[in-house]
C-alpha positions as CSV (number, residue, x, y, z in Angstrom):
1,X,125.2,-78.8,-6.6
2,X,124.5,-81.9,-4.9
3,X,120.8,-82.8,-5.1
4,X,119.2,-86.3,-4.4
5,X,116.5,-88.3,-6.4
6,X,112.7,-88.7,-5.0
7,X,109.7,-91.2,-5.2
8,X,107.6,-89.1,-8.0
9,X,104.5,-90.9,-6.0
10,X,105.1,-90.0,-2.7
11,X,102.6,-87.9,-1.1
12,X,102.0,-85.3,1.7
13,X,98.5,-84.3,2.4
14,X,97.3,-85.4,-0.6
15,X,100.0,-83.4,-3.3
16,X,103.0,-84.8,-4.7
17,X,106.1,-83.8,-3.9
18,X,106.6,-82.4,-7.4
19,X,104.3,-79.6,-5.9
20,X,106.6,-79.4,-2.5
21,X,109.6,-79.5,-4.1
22,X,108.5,-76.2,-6.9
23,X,106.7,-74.5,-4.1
24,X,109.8,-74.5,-2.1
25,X,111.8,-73.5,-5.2
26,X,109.9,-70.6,-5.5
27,X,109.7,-69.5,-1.9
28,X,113.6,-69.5,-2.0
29,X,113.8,-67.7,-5.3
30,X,111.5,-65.2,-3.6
31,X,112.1,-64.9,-0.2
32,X,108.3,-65.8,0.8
33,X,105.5,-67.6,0.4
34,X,103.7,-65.0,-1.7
35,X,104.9,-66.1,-5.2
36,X,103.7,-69.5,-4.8
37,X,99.9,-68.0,-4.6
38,X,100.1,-66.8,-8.3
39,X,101.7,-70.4,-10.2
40,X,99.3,-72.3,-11.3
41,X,102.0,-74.5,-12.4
42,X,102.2,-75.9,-8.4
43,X,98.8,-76.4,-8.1
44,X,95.5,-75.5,-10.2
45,X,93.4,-73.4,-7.3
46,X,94.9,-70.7,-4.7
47,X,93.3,-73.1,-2.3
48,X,95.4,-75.8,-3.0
49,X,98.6,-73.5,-3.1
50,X,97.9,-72.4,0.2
51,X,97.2,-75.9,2.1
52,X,100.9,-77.0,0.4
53,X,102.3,-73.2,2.0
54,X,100.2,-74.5,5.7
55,X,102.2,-78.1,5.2
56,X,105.7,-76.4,4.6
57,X,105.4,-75.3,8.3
58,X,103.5,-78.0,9.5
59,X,106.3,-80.4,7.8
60,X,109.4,-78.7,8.8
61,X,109.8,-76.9,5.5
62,X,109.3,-73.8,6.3
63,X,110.0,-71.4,9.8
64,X,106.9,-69.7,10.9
65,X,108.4,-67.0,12.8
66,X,111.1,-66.1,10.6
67,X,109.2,-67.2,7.3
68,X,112.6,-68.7,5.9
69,X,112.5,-72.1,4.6
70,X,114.8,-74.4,6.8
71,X,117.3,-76.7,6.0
72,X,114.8,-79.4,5.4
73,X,112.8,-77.2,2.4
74,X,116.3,-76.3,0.9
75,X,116.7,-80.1,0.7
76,X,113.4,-80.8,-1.1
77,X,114.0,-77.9,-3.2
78,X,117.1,-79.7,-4.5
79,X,115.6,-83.1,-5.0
80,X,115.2,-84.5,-8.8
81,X,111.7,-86.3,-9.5
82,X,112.4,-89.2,-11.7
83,X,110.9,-92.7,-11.0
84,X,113.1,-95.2,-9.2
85,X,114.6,-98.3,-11.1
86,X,115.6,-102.0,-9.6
87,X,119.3,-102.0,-7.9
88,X,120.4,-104.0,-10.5
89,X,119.7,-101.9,-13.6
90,X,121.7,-99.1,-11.7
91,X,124.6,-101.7,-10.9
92,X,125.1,-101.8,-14.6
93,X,125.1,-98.3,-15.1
94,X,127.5,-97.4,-12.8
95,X,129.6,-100.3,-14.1
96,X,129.3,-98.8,-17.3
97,X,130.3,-95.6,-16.2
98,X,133.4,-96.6,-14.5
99,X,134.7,-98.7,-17.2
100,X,133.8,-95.3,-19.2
101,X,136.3,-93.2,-17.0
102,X,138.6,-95.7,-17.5
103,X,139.0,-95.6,-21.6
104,X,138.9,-91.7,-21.4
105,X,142.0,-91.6,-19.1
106,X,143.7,-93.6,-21.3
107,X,142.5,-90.9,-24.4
108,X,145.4,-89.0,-25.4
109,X,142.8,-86.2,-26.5
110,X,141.0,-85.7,-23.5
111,X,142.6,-82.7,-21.5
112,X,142.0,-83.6,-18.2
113,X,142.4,-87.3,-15.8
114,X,139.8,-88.3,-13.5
115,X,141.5,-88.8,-10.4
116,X,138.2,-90.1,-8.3
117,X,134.9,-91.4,-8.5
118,X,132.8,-91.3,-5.1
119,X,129.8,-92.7,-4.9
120,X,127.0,-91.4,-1.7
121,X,123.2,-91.7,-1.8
122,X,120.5,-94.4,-1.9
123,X,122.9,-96.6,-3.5
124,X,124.4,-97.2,-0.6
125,X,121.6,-98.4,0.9
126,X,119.6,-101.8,1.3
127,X,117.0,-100.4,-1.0
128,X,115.5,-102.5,-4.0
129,X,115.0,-99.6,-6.4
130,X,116.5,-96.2,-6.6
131,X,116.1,-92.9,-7.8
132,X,119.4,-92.4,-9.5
133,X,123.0,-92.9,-8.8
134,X,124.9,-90.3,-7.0
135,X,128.7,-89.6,-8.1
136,X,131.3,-87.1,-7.0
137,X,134.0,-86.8,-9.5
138,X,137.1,-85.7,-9.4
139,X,138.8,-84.3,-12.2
140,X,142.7,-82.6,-12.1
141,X,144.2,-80.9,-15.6
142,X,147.3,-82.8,-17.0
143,X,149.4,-79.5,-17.7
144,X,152.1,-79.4,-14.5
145,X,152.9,-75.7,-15.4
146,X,152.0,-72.2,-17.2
147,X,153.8,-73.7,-20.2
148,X,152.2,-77.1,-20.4
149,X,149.0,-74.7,-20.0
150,X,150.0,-72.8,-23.3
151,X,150.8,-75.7,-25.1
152,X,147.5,-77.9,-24.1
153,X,145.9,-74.7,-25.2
154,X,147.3,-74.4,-28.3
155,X,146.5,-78.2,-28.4
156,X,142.8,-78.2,-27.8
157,X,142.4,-75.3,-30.1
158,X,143.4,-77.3,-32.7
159,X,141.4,-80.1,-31.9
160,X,138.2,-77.9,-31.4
161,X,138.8,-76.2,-35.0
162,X,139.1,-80.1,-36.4
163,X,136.1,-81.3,-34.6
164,X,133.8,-78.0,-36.3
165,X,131.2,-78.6,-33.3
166,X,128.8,-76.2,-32.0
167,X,131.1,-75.6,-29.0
168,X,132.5,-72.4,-30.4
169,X,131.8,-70.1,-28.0
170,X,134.1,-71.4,-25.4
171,X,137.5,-70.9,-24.3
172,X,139.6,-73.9,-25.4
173,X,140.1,-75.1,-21.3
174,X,136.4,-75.5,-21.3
175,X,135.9,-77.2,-24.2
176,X,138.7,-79.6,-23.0
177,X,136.9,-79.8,-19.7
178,X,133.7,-80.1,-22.1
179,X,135.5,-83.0,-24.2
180,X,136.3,-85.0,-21.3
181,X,133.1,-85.1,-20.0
182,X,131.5,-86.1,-23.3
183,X,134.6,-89.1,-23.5
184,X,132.8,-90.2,-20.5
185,X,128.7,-89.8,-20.9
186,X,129.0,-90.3,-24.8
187,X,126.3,-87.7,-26.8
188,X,123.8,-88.7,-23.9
189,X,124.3,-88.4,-20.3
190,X,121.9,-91.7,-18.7
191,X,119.2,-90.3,-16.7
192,X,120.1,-92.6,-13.7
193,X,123.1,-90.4,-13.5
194,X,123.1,-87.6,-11.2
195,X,127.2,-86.5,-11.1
196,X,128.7,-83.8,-9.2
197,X,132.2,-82.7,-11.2
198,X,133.7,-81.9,-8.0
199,X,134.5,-83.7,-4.4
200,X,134.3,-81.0,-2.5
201,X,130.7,-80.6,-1.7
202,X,130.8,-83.9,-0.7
203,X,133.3,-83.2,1.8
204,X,131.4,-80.1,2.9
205,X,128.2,-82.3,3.9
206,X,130.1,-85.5,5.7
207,X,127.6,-88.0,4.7
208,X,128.8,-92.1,4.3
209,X,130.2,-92.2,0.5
210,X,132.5,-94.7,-0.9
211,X,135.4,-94.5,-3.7
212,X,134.9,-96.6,-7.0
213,X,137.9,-95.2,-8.8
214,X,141.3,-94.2,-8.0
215,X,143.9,-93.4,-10.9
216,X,147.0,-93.7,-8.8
217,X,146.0,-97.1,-7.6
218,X,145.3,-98.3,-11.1
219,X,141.7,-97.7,-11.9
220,X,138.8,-99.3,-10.3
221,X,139.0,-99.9,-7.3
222,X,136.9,-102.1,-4.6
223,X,136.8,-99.9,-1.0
224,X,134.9,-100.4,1.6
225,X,131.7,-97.2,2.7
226,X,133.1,-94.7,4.8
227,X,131.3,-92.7,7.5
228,X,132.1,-89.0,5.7
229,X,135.3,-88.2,3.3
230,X,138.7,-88.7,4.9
231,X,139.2,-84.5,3.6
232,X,135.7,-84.0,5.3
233,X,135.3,-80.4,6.8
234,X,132.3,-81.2,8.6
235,X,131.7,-83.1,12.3
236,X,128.3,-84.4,11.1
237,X,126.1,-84.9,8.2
238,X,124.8,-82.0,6.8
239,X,123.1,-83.4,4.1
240,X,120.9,-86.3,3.3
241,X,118.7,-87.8,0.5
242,X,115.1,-86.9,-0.2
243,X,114.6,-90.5,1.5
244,X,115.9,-89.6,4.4
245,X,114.8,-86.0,5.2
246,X,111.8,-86.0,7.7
247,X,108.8,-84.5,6.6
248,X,106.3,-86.4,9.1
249,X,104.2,-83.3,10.4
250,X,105.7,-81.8,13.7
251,X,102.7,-80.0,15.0
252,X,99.2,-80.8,15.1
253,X,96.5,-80.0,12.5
254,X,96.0,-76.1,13.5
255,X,93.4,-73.8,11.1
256,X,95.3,-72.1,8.5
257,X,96.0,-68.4,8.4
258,X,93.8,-66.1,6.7
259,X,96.4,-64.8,5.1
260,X,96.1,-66.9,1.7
261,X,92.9,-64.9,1.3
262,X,95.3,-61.9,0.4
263,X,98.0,-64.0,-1.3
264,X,100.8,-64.1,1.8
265,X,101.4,-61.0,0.1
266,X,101.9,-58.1,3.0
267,X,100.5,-55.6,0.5
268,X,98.4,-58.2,-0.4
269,X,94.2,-57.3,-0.5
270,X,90.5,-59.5,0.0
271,X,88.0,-58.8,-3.0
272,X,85.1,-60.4,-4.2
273,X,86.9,-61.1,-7.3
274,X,90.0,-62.6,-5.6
275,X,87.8,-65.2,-3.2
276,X,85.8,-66.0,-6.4
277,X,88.9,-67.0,-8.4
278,X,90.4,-69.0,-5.2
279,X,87.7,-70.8,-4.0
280,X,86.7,-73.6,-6.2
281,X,82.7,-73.5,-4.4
282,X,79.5,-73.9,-6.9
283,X,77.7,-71.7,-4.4
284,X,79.9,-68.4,-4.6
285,X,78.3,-66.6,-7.6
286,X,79.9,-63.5,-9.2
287,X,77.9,-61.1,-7.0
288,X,78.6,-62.5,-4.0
289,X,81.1,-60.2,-1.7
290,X,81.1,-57.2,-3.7
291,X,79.3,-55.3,-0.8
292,X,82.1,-55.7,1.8
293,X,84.9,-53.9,-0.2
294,X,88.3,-54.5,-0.9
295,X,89.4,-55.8,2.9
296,X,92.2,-56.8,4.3
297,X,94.0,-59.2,7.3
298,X,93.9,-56.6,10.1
299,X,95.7,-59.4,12.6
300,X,95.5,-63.1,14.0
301,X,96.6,-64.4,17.6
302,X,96.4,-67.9,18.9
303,X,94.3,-69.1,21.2
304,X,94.5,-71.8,23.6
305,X,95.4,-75.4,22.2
306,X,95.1,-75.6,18.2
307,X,93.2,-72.5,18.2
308,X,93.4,-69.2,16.2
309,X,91.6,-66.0,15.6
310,X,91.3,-64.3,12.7
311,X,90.7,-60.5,12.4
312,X,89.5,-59.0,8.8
313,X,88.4,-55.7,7.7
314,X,86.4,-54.6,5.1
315,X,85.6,-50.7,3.3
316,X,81.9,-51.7,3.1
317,X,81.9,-52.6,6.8
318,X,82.2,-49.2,7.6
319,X,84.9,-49.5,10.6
320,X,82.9,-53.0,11.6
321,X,85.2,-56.1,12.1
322,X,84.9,-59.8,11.6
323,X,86.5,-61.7,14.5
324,X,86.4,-65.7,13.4
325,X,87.7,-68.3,15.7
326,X,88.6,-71.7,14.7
327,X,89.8,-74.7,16.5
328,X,90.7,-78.4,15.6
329,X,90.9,-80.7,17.6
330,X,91.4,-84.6,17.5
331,X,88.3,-86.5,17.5
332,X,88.3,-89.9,17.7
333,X,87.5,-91.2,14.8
334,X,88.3,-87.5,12.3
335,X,89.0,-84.4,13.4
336,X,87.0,-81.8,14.5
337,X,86.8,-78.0,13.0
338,X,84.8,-75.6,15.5
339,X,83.9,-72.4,13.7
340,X,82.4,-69.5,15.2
341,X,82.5,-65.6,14.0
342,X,81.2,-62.5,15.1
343,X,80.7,-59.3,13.8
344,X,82.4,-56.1,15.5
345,X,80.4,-53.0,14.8
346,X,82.4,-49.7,16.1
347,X,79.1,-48.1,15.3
348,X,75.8,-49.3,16.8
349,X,73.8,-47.1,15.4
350,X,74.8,-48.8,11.9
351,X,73.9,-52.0,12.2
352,X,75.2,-54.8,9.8
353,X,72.3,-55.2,6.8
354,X,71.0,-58.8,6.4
355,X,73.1,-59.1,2.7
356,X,76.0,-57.8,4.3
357,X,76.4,-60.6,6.7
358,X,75.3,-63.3,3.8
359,X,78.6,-62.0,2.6
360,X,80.5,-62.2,5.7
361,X,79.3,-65.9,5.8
362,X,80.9,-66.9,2.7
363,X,84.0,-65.0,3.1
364,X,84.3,-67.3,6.4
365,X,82.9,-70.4,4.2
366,X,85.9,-69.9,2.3
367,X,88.2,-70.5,5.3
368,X,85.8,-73.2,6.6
369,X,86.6,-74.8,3.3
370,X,90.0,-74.7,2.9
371,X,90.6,-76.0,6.5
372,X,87.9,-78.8,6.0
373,X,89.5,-79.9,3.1
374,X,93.3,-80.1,4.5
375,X,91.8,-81.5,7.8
376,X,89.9,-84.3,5.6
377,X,93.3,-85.2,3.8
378,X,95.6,-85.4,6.3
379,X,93.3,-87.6,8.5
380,X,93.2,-90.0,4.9
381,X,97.0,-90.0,4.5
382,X,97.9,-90.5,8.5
383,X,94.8,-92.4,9.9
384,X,93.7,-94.0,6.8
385,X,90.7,-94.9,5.1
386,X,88.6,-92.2,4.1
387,X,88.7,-88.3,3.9
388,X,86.5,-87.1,7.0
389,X,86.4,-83.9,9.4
390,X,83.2,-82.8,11.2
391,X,82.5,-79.0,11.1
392,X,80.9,-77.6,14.7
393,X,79.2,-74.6,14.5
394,X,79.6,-72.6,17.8
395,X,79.3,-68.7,18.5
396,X,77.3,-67.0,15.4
397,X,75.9,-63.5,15.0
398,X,72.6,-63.2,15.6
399,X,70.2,-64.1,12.9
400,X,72.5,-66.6,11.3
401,X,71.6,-69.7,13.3
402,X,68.1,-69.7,12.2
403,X,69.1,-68.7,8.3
404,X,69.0,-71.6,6.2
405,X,70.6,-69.1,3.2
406,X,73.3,-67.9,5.5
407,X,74.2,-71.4,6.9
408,X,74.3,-72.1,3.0
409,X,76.7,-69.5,2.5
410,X,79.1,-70.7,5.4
411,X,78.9,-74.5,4.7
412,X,79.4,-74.2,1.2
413,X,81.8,-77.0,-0.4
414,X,82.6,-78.6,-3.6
415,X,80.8,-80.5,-5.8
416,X,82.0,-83.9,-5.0
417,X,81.3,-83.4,-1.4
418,X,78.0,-84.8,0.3
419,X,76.3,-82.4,2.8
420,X,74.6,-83.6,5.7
421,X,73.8,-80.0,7.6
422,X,71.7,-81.6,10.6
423,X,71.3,-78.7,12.5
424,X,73.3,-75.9,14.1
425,X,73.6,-77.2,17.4
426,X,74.5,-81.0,15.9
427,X,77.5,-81.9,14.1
428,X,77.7,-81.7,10.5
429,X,80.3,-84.2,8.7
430,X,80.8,-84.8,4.8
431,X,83.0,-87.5,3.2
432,X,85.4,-86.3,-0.2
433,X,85.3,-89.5,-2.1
């Protein structure tokens, strides 16, 4: 497979591409977002996960209506992280390598000639540093006929019983594929080396390569970069390097669904316990949110520019609803998250107890948080300087604008956050250092 190598310290919103390039592993592997909610191995806190899941659309990565990934998240699924060396060092390599091919064409034990050696990627390029070197080799079998087959069988049997190597298990043509390989790399492939032992993924993708080695015209050869392979099977380029794919954000900063709550997962349910383990707030204790039930996503619909409305719905509601509606917008100098929510009671005569809505305002402080926080880093990363969104408060339930606890609840943030709540008609802005 062809893959391409990647700046290890490039960044999107504040994660590494590391993180994008396993989250879109997984999403491939499972058809969905869901499995990258439960590894920790992509990022520490379900939070995190699902502002990476929010960038894969915003970026590109990721279809939102179909929820497939798109051509550009198979390509950073396939990208290697390794850190990028000066041009020169990789000169010397690939010199190396060639000269390589050549003495193990000219082994009489080796079962196979290397016809061609392609070279395509960042090495092509005017960069100073790369990630690795990208080869295509071909590689052709010197029997001409079923005989010659039976005989270079016979032959690299032989030679696998003399050599007593680990390499038992397979059938003699692969261990002379296996030996010719090794004549080339030596015990230890190079780490700059990223080679492909076939050509014709490279014709499949049309993308500008050039030919190093030729066996019919004597060996190494110097040919100038072509636009695709003269075999290619493709109009276009179909693939690029990591470099080159775009990932600048297509779409504005819109709030994130509430769907991370239940883990993307369409079966997926909201707990006490699950918003507890996801939500990295001092102020959520263990109690917290056990009145409201095990809830669930019960729908969301845009509206207007950037806007979106999120409906959830909770056992210990008793058929109630909470409607919340977010917005951000470009301010000028950060952007701007306006939060409001309201409570939907099927059933006036029941009306929603004060602890019952303390709960309701952290379940939405959780969403307030994970937006604030993405909202914060993408501003650092595209505007510069520091981290900074401003939260306004708009439409609340009644009783919550003049509850200092409840405006607790829904402002609550992380430790390393400064809080400035002026007032609930004011704006309210805090800097992540």
């Amino acid at each position: 497979m062809m893959t391409a190598g990647a700046n290890p310290k490039k960044t999107m919103a504040g994660y590494r591409l590391r993180q994008f390039r396993d989250a879109c592993r997984a999403w491939g592997e499972h058809n969905g977002p869901h499995r990258i909610m439960t590894l920790k191995s992509i990022a520490p806190m379900p939070m995190d996960r699902a502002i990476i899941i929010e960038e894969m659309f915003r970026r590109g990565m990721a279809d939102r209506k179909t929820g497939r990934l798109t051509d550009s998240g198979l390509q950073v699924g396939a990208v290697t992280i390794r850190p990028r060396q000066p041009k020169d060092a990789a000169i010397r390599v690939l010199q190396k390598f060639l000269n390589d091919v050549d003495l193990a064409n000219q082994n009489a034990d080796c079962s196979h000639w290397i016809e061609e050696v392609w070279l395509y990627g960042s090495m092509l390029g005017d960069e100073e540093a790369v990630g690795d070197i990208d080869l295509a080799v071909k590689m052709q079998g010197k029997w001409a006929d079923s005989k010659d087959f039976y005989l270079e069988s016979q032959r690299l049997q032989a030679l696998q019983d003399r050599i007593g190597n680990n390499r038992w298990f397979l059938t003699p043509m692969d261990f002379g594929e296996w030996f010719t390989q090794r004549a080339v790399f030596g015990e230890r492939k190079h780490p700059l080396l990223s080679v492909v032992w076939d050509t014709d993924q490279l014709k499949a993708f049309a993308v500008p390569c050039r030919r190093l080695y030729h066996r019919e015209s004597g060996g190494i050869v110097d040919e100038p970069i072509l636009l695709k392979h003269p075999e290619a099977t493709s109009r276009t380029a179909q693939w690029d390097p990591a470099e080159r794919i775009d990932l600048t954000p297509r779409e504005p900063l819109r709030p994130m669904s509430a769907l991370w709550l239940q883990q993307h997962h369409p079966d997926g349910v909201i707990s006490a316990t699950t918003i507890a383990e996801r939500v990295p707030s001092p102020i959520w204790p263990e109690y917290l949110g056990r009145k409201l039930g095990v809830g669930r996503v019960d729908g969301e619909y845009e509206t207007g520019e950037n806007g979106l409305v999120s409906v959830l719905k909770f056992k210990g509601l008793q058929g109630a609803s909470i409607h919340i509606n977010r917005r951000l917008s470009e301010g000028e100098t950060e952007p701007v998250l306006e939060v409001g929510f309201q409570v939907e009671n099927d059933k006036p005569r029941k009306p929603i107890d004060r602890l019952s809505l303390l709960h309701v305002c952290s379940l939405v402080g959780a969403l307030v948080e994970a937006d604030y926080t993405r909202a914060a880093m993408c501003t650092k990363e595209e505007r510069g300087g520091e981290a900074r969104a401003a939260i306004w408060l708009t439409t609340l339930p009644d009783g919550v604008a003049g509850d200092d606890a409840a405006l607790a609840h829904l402002l609550s943030v992380r430790e390393d956050v400064e809080t400035n709540l002026v007032g609930i008609s004011n704006v309210e802005t805090r800097t992540i250092h």
